[in-house]
TISELO-861851 format. One line per field, with one value per residue: residue number from 1; residue in three letters; x, y, z of N, C-alpha, C, O in turn. Coordinates in steps of 0.001 Angstrom, whole numbers, plus 500000, padded with zeros to 6 digits. Example, Ala and Ser with C-alpha at 12.3 -4.5 7.8 and 13.67 -1.06 7.14 Angstrom:
resi (1|2) $
resn (ALA|SER) $
n_X (513190|512850) $
n_Y (494310|497750) $
n_Z (507800|507080) $
ca_X (512300|513670) $
ca_Y (495500|498940) $
ca_Z (507800|507140) $
c_X (513200|512900) $
c_Y (496700|500030) $
c_Z (507800|507870) $
o_X (514236|513409) $
o_Y (496681|501138) $
o_Z (508465|508039) $
REM end
This chain:
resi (1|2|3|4|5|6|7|8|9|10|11|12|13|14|15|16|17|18|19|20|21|22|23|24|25|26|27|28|29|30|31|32|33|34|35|36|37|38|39|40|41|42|43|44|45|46|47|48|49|50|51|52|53|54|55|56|57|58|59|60|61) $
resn (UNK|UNK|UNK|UNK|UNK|UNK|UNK|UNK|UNK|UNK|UNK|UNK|UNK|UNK|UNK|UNK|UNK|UNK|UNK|UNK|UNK|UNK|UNK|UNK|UNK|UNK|UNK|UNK|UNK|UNK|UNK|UNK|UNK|UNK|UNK|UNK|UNK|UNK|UNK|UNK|UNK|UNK|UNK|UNK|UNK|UNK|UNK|UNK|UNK|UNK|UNK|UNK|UNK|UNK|UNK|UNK|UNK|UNK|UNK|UNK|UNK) $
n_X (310612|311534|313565|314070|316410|318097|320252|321897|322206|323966|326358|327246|327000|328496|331086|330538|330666|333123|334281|335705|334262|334483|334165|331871|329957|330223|329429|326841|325720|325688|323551|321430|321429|320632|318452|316429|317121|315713|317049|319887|323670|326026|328194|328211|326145|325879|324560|325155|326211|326409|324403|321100|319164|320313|323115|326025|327412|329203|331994|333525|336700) $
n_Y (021843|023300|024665|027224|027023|029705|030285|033161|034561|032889|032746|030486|028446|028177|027926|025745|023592|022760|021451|019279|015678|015192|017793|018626|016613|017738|020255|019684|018574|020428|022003|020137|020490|022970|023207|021696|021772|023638|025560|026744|026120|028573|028078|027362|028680|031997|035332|037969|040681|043280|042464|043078|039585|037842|035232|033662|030257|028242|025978|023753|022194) $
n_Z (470743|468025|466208|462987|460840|458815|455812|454930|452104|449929|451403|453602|452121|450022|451833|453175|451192|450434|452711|454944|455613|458715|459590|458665|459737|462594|462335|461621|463558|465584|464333|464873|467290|467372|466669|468202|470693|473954|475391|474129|474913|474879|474034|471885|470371|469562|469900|467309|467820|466453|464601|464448|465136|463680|464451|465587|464809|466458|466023|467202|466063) $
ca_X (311293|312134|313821|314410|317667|318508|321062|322369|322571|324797|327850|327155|326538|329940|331996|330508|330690|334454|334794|336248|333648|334496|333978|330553|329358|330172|328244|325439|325698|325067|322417|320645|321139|319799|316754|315913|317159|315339|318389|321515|324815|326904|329632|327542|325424|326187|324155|325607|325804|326244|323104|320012|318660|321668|323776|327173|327348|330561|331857|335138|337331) $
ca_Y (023006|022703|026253|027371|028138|030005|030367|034338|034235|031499|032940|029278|026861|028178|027569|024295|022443|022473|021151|018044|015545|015284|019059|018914|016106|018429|021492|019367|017894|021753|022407|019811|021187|024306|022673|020831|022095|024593|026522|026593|026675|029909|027211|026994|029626|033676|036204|038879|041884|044083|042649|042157|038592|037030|034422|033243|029024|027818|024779|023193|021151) $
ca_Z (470155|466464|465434|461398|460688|457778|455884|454368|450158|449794|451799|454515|451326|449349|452593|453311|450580|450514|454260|455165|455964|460172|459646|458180|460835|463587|461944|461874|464897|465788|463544|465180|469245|467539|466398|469306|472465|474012|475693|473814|475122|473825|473629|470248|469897|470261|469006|466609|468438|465780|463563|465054|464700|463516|465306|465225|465217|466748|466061|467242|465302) $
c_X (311786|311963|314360|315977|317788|319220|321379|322860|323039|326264|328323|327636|328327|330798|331824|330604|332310|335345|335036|334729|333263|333706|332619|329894|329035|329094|326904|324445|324919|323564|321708|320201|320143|318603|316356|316412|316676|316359|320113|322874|325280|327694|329326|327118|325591|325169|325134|325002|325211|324522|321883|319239|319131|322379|324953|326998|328707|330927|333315|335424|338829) $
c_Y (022602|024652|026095|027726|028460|030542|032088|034531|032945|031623|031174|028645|026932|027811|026515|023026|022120|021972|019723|017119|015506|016756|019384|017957|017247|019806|020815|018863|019442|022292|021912|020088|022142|024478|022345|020780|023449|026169|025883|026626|027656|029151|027489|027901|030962|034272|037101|040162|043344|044248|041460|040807|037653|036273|033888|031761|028913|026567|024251|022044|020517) $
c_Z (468772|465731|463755|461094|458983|457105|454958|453013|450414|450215|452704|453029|450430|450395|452847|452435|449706|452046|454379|456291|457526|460049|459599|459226|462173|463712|462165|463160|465813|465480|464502|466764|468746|467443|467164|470898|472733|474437|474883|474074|474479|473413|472317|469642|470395|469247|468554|467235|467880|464559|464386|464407|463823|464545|464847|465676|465671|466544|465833|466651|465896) $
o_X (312413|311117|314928|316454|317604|319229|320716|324077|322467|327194|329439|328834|329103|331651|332864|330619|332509|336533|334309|334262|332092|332549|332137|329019|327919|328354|325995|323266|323883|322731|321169|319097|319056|317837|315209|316166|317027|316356|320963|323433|324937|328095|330237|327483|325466|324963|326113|323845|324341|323894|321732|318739|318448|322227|324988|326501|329459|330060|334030|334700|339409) $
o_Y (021561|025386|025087|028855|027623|031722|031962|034669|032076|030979|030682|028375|025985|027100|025856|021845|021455|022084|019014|017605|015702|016769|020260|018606|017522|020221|021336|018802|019435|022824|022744|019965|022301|025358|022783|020051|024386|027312|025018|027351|027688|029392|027877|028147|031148|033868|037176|040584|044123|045177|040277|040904|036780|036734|033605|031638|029697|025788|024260|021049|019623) $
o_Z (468572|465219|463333|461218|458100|457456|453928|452884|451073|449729|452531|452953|450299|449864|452864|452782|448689|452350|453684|457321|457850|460469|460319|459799|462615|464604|462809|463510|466478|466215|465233|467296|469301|467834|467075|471859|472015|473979|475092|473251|473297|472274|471585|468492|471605|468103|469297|467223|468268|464051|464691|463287|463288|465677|463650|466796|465091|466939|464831|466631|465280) $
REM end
């Protein structure tokens, strides 16, 4: 399994690149379940109800 994620203009890239580095490990740490596991926990992953084919990442700090 190796999914695309991509990211929406640059609303992701302006919020992330003011995050404290623990912060940005953990996102990635995400990224990479999302790439490579075939079922995702919701813990992590929700779809966006309101817009199809969108997803909300979660990611506790």
């Amino acid at each position: 399994m190796n999914r695309q994620i991509v990211f929406y203009k640059e609303h992701f890239l302006d919020f992330y690149k003011d995050l404290d580095t623990k912060v940005k490990d953990k996102i990635q740490y995400v990224f990479e379940l999302i790439k490579q596991v075939e079922r995702v926990p919701d813990k992590f992953l929700s779809p966006m109800t309101s817009c199809e084919g969108l997803f909300e990442i979660r990611v506790e700090y």
